[in-house]
N, CA, C and O atoms as a GROMACS GRO file, in nm:
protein
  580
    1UNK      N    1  -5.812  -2.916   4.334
    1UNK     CA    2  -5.700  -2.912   4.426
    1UNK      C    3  -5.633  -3.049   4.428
    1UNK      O    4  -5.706  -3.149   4.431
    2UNK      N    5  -5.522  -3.060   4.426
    2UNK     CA    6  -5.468  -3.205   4.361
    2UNK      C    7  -5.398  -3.289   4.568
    2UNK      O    8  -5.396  -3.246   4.683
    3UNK      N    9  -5.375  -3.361   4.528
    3UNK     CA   10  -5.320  -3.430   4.647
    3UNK      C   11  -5.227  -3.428   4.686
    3UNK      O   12  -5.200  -3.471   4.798
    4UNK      N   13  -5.123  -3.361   4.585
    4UNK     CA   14  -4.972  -3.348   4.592
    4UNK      C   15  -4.959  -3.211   4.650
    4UNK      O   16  -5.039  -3.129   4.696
    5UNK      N   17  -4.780  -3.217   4.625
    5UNK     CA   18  -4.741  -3.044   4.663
    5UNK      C   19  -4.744  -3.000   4.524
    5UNK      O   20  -4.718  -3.076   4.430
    6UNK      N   21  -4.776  -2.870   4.509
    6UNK     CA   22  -4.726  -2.822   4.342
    6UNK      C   23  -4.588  -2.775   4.370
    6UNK      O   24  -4.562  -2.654   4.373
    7UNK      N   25  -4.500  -2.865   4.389
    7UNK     CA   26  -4.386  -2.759   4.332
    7UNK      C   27  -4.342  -2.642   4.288
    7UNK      O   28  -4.265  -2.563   4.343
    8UNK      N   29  -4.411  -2.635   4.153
    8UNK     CA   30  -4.381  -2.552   4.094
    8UNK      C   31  -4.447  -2.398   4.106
    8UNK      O   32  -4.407  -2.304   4.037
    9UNK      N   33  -4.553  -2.388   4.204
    9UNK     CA   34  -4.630  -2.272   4.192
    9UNK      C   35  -4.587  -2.162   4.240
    9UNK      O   36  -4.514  -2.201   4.331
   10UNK      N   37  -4.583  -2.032   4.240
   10UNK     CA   38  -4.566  -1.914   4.245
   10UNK      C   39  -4.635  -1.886   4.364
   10UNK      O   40  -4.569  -1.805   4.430
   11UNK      N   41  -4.734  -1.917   4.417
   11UNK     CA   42  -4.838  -1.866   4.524
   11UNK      C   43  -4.796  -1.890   4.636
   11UNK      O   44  -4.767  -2.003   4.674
   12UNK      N   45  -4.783  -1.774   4.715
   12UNK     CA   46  -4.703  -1.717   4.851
   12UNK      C   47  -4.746  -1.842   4.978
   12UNK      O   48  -4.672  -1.875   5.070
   13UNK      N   49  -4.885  -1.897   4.949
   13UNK     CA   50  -4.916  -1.994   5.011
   13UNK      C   51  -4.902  -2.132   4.987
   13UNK      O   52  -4.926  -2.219   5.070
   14UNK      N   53  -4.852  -2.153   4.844
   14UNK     CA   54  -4.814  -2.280   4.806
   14UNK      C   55  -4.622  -2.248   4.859
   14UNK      O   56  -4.573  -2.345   4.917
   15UNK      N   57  -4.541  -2.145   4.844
   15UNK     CA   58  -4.436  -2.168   4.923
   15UNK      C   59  -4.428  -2.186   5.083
   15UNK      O   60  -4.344  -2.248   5.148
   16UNK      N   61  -4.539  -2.113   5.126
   16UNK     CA   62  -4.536  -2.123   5.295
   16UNK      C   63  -4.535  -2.280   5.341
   16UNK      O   64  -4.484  -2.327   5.442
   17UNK      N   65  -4.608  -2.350   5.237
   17UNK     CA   66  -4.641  -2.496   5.249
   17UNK      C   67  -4.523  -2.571   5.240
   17UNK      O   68  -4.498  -2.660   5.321
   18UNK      N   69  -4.452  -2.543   5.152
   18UNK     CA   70  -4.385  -2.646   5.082
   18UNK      C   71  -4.267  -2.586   5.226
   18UNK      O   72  -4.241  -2.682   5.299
   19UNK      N   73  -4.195  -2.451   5.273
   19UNK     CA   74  -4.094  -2.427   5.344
   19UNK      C   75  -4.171  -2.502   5.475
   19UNK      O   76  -4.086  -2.573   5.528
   20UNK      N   77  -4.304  -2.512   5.549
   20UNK     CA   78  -4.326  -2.577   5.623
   20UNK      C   79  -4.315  -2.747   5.599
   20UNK      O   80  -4.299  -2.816   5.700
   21UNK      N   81  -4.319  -2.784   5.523
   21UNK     CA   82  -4.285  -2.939   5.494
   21UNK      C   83  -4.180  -2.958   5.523
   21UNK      O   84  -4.156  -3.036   5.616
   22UNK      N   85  -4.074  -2.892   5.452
   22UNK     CA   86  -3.891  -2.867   5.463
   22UNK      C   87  -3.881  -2.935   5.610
   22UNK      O   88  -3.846  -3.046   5.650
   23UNK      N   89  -3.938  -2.794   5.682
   23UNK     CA   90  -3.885  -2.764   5.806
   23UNK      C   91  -3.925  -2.902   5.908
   23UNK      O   92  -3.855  -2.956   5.993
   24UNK      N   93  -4.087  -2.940   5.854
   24UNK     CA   94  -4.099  -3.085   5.942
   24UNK      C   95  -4.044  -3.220   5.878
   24UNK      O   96  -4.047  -3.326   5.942
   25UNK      N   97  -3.990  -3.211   5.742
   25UNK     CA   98  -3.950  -3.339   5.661
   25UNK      C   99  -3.832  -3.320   5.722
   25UNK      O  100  -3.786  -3.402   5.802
   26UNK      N  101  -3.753  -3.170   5.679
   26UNK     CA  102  -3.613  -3.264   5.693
   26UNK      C  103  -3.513  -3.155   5.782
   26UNK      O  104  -3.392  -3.177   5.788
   27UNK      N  105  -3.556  -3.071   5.830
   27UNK     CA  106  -3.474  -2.955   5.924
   27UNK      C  107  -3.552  -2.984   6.052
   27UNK      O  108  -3.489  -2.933   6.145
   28UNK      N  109  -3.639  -3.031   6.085
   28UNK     CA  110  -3.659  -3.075   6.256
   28UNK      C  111  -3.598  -3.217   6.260
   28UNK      O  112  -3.516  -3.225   6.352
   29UNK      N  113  -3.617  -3.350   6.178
   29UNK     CA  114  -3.545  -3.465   6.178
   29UNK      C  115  -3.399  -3.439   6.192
   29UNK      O  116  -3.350  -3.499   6.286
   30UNK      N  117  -3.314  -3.364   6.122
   30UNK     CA  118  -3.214  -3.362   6.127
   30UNK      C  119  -3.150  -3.321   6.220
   30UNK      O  120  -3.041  -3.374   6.241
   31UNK      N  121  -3.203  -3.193   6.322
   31UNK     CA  122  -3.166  -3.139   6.420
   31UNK      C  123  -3.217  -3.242   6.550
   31UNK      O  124  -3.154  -3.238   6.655
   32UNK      N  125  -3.320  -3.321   6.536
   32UNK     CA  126  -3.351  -3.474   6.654
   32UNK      C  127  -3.246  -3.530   6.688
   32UNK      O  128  -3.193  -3.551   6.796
   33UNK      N  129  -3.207  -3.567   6.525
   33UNK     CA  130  -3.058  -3.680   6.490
   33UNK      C  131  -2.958  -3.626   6.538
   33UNK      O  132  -2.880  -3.676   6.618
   34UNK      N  133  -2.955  -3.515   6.490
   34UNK     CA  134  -2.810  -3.445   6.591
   34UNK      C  135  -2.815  -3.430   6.715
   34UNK      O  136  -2.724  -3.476   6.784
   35UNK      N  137  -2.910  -3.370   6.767
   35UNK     CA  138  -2.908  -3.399   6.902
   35UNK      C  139  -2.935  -3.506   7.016
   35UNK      O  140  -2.907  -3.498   7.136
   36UNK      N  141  -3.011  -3.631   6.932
   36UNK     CA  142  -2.997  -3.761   7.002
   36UNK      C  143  -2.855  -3.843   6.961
   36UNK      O  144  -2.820  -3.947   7.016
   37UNK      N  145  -2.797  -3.792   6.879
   37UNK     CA  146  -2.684  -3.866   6.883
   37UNK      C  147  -2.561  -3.776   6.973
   37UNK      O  148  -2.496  -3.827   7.064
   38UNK      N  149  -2.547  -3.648   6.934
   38UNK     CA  150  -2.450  -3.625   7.068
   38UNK      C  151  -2.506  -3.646   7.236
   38UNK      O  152  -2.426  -3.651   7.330
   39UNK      N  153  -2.650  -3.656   7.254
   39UNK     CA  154  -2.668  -3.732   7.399
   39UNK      C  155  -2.551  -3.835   7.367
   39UNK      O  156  -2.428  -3.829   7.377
   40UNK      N  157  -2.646  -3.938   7.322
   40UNK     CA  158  -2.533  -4.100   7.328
   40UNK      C  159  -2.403  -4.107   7.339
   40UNK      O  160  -2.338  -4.193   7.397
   41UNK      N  161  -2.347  -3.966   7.252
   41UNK     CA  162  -2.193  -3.974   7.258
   41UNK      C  163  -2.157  -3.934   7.396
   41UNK      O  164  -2.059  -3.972   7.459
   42UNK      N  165  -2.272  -3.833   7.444
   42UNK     CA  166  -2.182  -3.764   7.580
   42UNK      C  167  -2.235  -3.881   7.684
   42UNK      O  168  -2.147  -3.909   7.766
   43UNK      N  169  -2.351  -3.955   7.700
   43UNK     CA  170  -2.326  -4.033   7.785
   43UNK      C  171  -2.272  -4.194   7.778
   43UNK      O  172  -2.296  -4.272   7.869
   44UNK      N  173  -2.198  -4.232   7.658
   44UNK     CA  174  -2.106  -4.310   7.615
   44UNK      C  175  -1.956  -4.220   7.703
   44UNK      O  176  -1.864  -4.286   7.753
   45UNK      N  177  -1.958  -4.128   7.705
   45UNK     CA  178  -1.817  -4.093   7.733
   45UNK      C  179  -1.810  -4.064   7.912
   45UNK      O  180  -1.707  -4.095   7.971
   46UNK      N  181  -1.906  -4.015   7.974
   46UNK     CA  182  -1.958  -4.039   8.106
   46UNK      C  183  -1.910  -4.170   8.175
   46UNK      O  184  -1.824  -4.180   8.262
   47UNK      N  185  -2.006  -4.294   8.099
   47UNK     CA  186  -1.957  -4.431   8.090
   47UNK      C  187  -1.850  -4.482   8.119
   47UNK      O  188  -1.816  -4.554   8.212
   48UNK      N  189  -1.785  -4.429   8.011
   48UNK     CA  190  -1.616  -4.488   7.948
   48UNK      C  191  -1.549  -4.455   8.073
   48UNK      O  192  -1.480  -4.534   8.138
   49UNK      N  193  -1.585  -4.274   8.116
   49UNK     CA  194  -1.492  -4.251   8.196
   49UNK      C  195  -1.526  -4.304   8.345
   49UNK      O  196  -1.441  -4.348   8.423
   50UNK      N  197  -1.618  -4.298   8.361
   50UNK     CA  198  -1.637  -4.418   8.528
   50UNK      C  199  -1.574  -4.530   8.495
   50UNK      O  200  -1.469  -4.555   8.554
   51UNK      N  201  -1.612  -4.602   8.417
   51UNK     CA  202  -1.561  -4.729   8.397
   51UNK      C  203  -1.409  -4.809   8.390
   51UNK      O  204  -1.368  -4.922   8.416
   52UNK      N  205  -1.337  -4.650   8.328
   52UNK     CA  206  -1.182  -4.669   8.339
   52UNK      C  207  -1.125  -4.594   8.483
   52UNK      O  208  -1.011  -4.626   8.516
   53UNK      N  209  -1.192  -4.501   8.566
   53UNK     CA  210  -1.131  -4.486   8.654
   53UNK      C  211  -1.177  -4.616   8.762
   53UNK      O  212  -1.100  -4.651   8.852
   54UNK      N  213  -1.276  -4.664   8.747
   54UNK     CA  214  -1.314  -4.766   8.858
   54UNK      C  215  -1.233  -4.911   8.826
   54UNK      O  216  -1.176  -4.977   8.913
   55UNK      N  217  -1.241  -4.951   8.671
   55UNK     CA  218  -1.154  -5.073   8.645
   55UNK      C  219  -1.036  -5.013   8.495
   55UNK      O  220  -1.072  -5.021   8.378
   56UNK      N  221  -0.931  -4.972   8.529
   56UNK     CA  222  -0.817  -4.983   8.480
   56UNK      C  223  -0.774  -5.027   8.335
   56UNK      O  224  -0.725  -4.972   8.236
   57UNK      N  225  -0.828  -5.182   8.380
   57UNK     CA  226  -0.768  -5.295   8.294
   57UNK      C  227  -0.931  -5.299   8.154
   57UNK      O  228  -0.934  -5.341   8.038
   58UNK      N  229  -1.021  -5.247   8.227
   58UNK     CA  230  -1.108  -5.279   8.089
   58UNK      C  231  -1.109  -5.123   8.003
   58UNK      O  232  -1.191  -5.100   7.914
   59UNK      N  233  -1.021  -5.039   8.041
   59UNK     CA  234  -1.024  -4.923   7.945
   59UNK      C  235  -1.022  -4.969   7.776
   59UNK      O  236  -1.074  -4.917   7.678
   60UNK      N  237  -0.942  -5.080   7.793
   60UNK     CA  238  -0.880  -5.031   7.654
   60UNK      C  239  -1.028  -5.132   7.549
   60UNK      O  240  -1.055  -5.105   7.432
   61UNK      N  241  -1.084  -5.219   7.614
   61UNK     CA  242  -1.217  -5.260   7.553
   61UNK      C  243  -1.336  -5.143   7.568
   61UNK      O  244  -1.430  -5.136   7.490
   62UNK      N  245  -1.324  -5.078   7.648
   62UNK     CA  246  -1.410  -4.992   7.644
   62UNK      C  247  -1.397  -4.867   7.571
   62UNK      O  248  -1.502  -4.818   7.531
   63UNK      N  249  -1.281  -4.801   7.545
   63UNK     CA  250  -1.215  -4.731   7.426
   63UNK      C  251  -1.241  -4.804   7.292
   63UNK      O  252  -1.263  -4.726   7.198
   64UNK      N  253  -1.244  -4.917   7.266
   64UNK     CA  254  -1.281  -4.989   7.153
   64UNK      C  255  -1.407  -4.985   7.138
   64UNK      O  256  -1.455  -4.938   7.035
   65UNK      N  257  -1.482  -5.031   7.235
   65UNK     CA  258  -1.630  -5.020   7.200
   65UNK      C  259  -1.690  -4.878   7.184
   65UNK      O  260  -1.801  -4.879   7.129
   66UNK      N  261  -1.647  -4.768   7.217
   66UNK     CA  262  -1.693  -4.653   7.210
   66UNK      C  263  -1.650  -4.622   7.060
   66UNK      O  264  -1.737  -4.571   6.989
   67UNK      N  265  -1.520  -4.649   7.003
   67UNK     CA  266  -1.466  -4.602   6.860
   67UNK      C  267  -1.623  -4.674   6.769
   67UNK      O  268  -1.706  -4.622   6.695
   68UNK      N  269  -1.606  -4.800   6.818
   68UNK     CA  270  -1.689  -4.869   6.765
   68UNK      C  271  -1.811  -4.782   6.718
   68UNK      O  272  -1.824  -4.735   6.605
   69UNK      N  273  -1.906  -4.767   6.832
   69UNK     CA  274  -2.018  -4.662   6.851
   69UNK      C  275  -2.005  -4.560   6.763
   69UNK      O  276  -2.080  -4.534   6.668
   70UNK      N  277  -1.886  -4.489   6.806
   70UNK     CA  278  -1.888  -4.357   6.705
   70UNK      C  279  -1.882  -4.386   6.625
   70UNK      O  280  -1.986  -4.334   6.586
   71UNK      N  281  -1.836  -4.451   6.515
   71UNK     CA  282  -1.791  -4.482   6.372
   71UNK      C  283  -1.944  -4.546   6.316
   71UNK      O  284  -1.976  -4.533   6.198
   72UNK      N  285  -2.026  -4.612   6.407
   72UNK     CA  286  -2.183  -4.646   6.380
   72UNK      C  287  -2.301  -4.521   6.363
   72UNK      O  288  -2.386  -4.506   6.276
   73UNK      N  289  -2.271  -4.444   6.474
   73UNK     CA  290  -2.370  -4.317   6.483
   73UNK      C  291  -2.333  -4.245   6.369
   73UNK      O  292  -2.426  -4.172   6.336
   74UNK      N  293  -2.199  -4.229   6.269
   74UNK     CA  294  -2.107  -4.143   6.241
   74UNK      C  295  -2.190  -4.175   6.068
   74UNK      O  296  -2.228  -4.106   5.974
   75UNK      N  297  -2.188  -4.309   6.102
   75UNK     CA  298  -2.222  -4.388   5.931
   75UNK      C  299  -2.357  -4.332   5.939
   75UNK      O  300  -2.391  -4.283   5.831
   76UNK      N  301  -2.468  -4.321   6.053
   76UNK     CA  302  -2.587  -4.352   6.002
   76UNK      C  303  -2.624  -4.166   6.005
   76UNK      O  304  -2.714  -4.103   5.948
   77UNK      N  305  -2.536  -4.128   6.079
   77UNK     CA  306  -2.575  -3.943   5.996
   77UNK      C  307  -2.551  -3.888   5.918
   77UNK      O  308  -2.582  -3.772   5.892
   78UNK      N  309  -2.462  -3.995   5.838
   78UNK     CA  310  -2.367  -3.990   5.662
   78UNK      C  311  -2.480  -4.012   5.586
   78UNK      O  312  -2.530  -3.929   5.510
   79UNK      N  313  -2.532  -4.157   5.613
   79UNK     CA  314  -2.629  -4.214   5.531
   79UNK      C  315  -2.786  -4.072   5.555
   79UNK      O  316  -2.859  -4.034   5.464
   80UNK      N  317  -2.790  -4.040   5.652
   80UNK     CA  318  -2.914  -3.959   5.653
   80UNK      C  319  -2.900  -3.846   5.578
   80UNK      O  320  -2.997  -3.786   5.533
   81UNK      N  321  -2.745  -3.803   5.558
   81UNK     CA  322  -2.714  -3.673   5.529
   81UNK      C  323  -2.706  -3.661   5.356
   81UNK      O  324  -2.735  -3.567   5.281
   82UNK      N  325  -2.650  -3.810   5.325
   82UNK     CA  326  -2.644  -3.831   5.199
   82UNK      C  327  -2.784  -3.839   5.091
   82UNK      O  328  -2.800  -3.785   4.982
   83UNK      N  329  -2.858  -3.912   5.155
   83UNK     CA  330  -2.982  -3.911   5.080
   83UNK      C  331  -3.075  -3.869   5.100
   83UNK      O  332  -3.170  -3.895   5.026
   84UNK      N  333  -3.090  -3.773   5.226
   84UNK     CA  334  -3.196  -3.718   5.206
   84UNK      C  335  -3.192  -3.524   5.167
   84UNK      O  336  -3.287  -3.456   5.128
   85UNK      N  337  -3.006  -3.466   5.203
   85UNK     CA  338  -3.036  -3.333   5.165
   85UNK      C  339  -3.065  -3.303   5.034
   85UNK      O  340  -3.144  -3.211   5.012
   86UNK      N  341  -2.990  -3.397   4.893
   86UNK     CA  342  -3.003  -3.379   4.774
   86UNK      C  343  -3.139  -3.324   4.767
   86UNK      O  344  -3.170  -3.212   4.727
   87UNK      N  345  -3.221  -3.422   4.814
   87UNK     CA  346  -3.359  -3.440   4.737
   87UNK      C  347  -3.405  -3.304   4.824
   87UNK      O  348  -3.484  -3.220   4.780
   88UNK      N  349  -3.369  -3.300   4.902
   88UNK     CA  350  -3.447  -3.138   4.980
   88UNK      C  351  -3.358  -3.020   4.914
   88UNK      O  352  -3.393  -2.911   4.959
   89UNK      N  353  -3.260  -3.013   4.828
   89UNK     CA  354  -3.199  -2.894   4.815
   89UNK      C  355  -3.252  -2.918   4.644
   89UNK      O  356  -3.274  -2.810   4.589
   90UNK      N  357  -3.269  -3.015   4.574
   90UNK     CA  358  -3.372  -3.011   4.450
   90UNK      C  359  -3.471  -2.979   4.443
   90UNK      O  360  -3.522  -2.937   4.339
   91UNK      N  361  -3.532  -2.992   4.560
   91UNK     CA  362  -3.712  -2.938   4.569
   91UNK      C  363  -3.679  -2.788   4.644
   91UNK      O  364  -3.781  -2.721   4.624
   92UNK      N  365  -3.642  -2.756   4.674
   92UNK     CA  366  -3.593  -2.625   4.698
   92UNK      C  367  -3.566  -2.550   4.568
   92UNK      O  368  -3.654  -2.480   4.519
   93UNK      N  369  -3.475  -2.559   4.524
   93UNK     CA  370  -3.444  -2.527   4.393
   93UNK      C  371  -3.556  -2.492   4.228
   93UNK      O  372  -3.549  -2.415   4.133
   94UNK      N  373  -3.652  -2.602   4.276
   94UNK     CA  374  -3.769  -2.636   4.179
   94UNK      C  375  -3.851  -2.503   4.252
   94UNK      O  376  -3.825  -2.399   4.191
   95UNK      N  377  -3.911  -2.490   4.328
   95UNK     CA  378  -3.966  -2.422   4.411
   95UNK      C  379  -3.945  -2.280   4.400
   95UNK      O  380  -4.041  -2.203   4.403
   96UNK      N  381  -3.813  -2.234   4.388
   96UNK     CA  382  -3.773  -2.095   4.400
   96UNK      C  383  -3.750  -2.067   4.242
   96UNK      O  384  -3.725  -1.952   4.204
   97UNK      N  385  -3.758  -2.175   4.150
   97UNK     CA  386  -3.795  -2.063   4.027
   97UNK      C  387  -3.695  -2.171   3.951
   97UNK      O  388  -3.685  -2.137   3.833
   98UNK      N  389  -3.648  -2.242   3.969
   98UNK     CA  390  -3.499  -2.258   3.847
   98UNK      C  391  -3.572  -2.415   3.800
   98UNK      O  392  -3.593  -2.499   3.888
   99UNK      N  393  -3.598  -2.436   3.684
   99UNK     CA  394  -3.667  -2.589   3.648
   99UNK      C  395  -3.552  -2.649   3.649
   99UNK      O  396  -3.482  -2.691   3.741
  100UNK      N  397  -3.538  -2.650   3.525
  100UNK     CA  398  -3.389  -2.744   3.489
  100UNK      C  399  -3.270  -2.726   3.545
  100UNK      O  400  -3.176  -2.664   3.494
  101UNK      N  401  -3.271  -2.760   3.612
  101UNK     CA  402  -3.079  -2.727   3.691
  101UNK      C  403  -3.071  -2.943   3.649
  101UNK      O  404  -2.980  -2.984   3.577
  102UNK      N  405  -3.123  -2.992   3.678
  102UNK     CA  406  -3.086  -3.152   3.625
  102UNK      C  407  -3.210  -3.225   3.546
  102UNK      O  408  -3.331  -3.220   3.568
  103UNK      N  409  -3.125  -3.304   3.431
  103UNK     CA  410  -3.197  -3.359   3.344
  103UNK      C  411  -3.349  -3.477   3.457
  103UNK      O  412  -3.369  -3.484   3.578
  104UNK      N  413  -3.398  -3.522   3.375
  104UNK     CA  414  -3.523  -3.629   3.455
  104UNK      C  415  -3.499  -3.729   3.502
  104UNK      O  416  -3.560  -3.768   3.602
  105UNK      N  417  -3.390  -3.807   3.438
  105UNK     CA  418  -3.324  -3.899   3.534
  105UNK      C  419  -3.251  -3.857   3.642
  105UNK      O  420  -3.269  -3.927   3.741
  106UNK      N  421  -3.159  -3.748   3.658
  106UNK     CA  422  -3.128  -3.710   3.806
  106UNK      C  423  -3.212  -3.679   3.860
  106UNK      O  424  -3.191  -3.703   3.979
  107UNK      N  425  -3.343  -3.617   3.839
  107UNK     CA  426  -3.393  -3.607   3.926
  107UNK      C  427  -3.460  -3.721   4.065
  107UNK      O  428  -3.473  -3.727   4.187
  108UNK      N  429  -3.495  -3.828   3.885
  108UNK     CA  430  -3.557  -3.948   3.927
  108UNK      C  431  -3.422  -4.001   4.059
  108UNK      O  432  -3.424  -3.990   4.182
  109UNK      N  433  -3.347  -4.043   3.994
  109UNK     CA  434  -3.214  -4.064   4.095
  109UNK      C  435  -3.165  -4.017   4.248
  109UNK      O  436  -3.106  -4.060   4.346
  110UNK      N  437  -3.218  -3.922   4.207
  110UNK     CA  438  -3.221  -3.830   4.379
  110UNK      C  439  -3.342  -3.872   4.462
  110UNK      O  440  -3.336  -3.908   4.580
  111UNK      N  441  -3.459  -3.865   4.385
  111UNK     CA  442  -3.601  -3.923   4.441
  111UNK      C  443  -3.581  -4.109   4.485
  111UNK      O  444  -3.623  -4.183   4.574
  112UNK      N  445  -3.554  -4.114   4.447
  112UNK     CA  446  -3.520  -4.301   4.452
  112UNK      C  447  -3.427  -4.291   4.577
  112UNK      O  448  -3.471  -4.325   4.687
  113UNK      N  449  -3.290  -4.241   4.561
  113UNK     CA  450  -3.187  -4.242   4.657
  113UNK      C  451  -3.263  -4.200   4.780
  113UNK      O  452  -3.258  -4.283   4.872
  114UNK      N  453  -3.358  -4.046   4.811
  114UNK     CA  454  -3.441  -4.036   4.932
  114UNK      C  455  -3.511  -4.122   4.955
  114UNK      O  456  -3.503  -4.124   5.078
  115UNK      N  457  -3.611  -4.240   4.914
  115UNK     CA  458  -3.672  -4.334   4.930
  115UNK      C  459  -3.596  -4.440   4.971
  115UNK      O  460  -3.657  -4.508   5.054
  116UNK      N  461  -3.463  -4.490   4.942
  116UNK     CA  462  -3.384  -4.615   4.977
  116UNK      C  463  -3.331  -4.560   5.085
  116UNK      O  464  -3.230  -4.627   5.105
  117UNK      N  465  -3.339  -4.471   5.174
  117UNK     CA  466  -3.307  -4.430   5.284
  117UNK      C  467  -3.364  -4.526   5.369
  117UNK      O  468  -3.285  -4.562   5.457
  118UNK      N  469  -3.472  -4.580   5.372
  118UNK     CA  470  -3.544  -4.626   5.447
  118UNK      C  471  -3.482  -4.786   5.485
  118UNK      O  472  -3.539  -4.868   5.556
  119UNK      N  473  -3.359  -4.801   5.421
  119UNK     CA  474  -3.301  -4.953   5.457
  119UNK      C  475  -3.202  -4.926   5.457
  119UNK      O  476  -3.133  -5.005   5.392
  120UNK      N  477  -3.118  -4.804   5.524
  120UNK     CA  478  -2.988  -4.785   5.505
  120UNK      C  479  -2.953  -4.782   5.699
  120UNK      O  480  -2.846  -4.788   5.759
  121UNK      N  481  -3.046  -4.775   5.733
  121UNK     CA  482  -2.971  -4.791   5.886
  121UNK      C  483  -2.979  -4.910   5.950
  121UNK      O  484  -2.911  -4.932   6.051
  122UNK      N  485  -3.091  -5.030   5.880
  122UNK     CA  486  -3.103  -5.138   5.924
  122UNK      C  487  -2.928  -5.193   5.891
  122UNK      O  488  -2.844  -5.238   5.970
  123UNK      N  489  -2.919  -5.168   5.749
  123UNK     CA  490  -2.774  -5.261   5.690
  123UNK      C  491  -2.645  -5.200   5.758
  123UNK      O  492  -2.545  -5.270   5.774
  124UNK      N  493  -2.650  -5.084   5.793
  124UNK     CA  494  -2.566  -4.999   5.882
  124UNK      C  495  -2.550  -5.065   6.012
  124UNK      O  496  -2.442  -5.113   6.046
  125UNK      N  497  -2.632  -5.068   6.070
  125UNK     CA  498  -2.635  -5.144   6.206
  125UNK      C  499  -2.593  -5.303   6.171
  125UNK      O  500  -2.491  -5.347   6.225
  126UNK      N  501  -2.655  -5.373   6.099
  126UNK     CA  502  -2.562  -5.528   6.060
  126UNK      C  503  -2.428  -5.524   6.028
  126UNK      O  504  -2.340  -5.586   6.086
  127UNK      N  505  -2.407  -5.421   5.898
  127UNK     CA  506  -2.251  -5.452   5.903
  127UNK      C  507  -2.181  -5.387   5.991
  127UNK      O  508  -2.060  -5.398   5.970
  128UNK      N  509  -2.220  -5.288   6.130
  128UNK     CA  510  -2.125  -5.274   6.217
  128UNK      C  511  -2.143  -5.317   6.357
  128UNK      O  512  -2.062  -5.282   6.443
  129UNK      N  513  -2.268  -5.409   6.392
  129UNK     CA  514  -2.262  -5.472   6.508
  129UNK      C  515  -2.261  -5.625   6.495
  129UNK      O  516  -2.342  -5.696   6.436
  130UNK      N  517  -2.117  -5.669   6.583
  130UNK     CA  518  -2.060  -5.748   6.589
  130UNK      C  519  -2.152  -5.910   6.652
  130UNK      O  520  -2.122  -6.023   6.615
  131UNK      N  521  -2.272  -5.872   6.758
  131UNK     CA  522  -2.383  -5.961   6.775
  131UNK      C  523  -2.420  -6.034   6.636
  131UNK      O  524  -2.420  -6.152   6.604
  132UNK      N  525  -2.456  -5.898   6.558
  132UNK     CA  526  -2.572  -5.952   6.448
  132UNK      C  527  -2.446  -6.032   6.353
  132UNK      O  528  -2.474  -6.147   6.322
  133UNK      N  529  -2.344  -5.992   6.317
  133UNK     CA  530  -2.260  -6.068   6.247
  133UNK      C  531  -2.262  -6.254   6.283
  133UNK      O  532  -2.304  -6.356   6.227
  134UNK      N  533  -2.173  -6.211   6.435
  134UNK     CA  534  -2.188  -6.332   6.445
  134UNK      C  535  -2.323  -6.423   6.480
  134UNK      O  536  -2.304  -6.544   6.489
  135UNK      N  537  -2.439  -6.380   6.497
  135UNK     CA  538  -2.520  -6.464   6.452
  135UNK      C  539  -2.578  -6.516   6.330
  135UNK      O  540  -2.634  -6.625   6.319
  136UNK      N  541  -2.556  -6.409   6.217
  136UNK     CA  542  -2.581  -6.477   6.088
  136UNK      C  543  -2.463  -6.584   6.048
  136UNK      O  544  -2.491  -6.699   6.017
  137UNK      N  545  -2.360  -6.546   6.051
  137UNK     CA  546  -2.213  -6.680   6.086
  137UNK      C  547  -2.282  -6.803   6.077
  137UNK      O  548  -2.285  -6.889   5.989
  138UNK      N  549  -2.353  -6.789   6.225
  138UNK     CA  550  -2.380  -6.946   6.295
  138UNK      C  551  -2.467  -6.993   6.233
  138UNK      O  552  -2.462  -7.114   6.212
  139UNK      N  553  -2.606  -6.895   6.169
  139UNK     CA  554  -2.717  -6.902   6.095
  139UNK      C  555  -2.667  -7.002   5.942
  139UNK      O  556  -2.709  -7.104   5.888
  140UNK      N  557  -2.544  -6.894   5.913
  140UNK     CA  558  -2.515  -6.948   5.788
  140UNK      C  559  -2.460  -7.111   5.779
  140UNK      O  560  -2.497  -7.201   5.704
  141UNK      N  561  -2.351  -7.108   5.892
  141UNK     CA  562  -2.317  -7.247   5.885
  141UNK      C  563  -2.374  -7.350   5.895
  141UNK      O  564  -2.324  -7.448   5.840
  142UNK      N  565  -2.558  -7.369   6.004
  142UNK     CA  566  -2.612  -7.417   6.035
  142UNK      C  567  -2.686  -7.467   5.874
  142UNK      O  568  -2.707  -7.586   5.849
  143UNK      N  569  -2.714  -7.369   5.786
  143UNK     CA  570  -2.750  -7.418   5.684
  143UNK      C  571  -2.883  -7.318   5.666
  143UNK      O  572  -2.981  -7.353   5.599
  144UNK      N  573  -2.877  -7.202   5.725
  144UNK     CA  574  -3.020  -7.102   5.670
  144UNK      C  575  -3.116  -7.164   5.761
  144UNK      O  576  -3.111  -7.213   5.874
  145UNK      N  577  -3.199  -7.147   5.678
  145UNK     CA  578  -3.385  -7.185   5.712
  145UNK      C  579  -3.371  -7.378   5.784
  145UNK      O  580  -3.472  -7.439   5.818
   0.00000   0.00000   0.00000
C-alpha cells in the first residue's frame, strides 16, 4: 500500500478517497474563503456606513480605504483561484479516466504553480498595504540590515 494517492486507479474506493480529498483540499477551503471574505466586505460596509453618516467629511477616505480592501481580498481570491483550481481540475481529470489531456511538463507546471501558492498572499498583502510599503521605504533608505 504506497503512501500516496493512486491517481490513477479504477477502485470505487480509491475514487471515494481521492473525491473526499477534493472536497477537504480544495471545495471546503474555497467555500471558508468565500465566505470569510464576504463577512469582511459586509462588515467593512456596516463601518463605512456609520462612519459617513456620523462624520461627513471622512467619507471620502473611508470610500478609499474600503476600494482599497476590496481590490486586496479581490487579488488574494484571484491568486487562490488561479493556482490552486488547475491542479484540482487535472487531478480530476487523471482520476476519471483521461491520462494525457497535457504533456509532463504541464503537468509539472500546474503542480509547482499549486505549491507557490503558499507565498502569494504574503506578496499580495505587501504590494497592497500601504504600512508595509512605507516601512520597507524607510528600511531601504536607512541602508537594510
Amino acid at each position: 500500500m504506497p503512501c500516496s494517492v493512486d491517481w490513477e486507479s479504477t477502485l470505487l474506493t480509491d475514487r471515494l478517497y481521492v473525491a473526499y480529498m477534493f472536497t477537504l483540499g480544495l471545495f471546503i477551503p474555497l467555500a471558508v474563503v468565500l465566505f470569510s471574505y464576504g463577512n469582511i466586505i459586509r462588515i467593512m460596509r456596516t463601518i463605512a456606513d456609520r462612519r459617513a453618516t456620523s462624520c461627513p467629511h471622512m467619507a471620502a477616505f473611508v470610500s478609499r480605504h474600503h476600494i482599497r480592501m476590496m481590490q486586496m481580498l479581490f487579488a488574494m481570491l484571484l491568486a487562490f483561484c488561479v493556482t490552486w483550481i488547475p491542479y484540482g481540475i487535472h487531478c480530476l481529470i487523471i482520476v476519471f479516466g483521461h491520462k494525457k489531456i497535457l504533456s509532463e511538463d504541464g503537468a509539472i507546471f500546474i503542480m509547482m504553480l499549486a505549491k507557490a501558492s503558499i507565498g502569494t498572499y504574503p506578496v499580495i498583502y505587501a504590494c497592497m498595504n500601504n504600512e508595509i510599503q512605507n516601512a520597507f521605504k524607510a528600511w531601504s533608505i536607512r541602508g537594510g540590515c
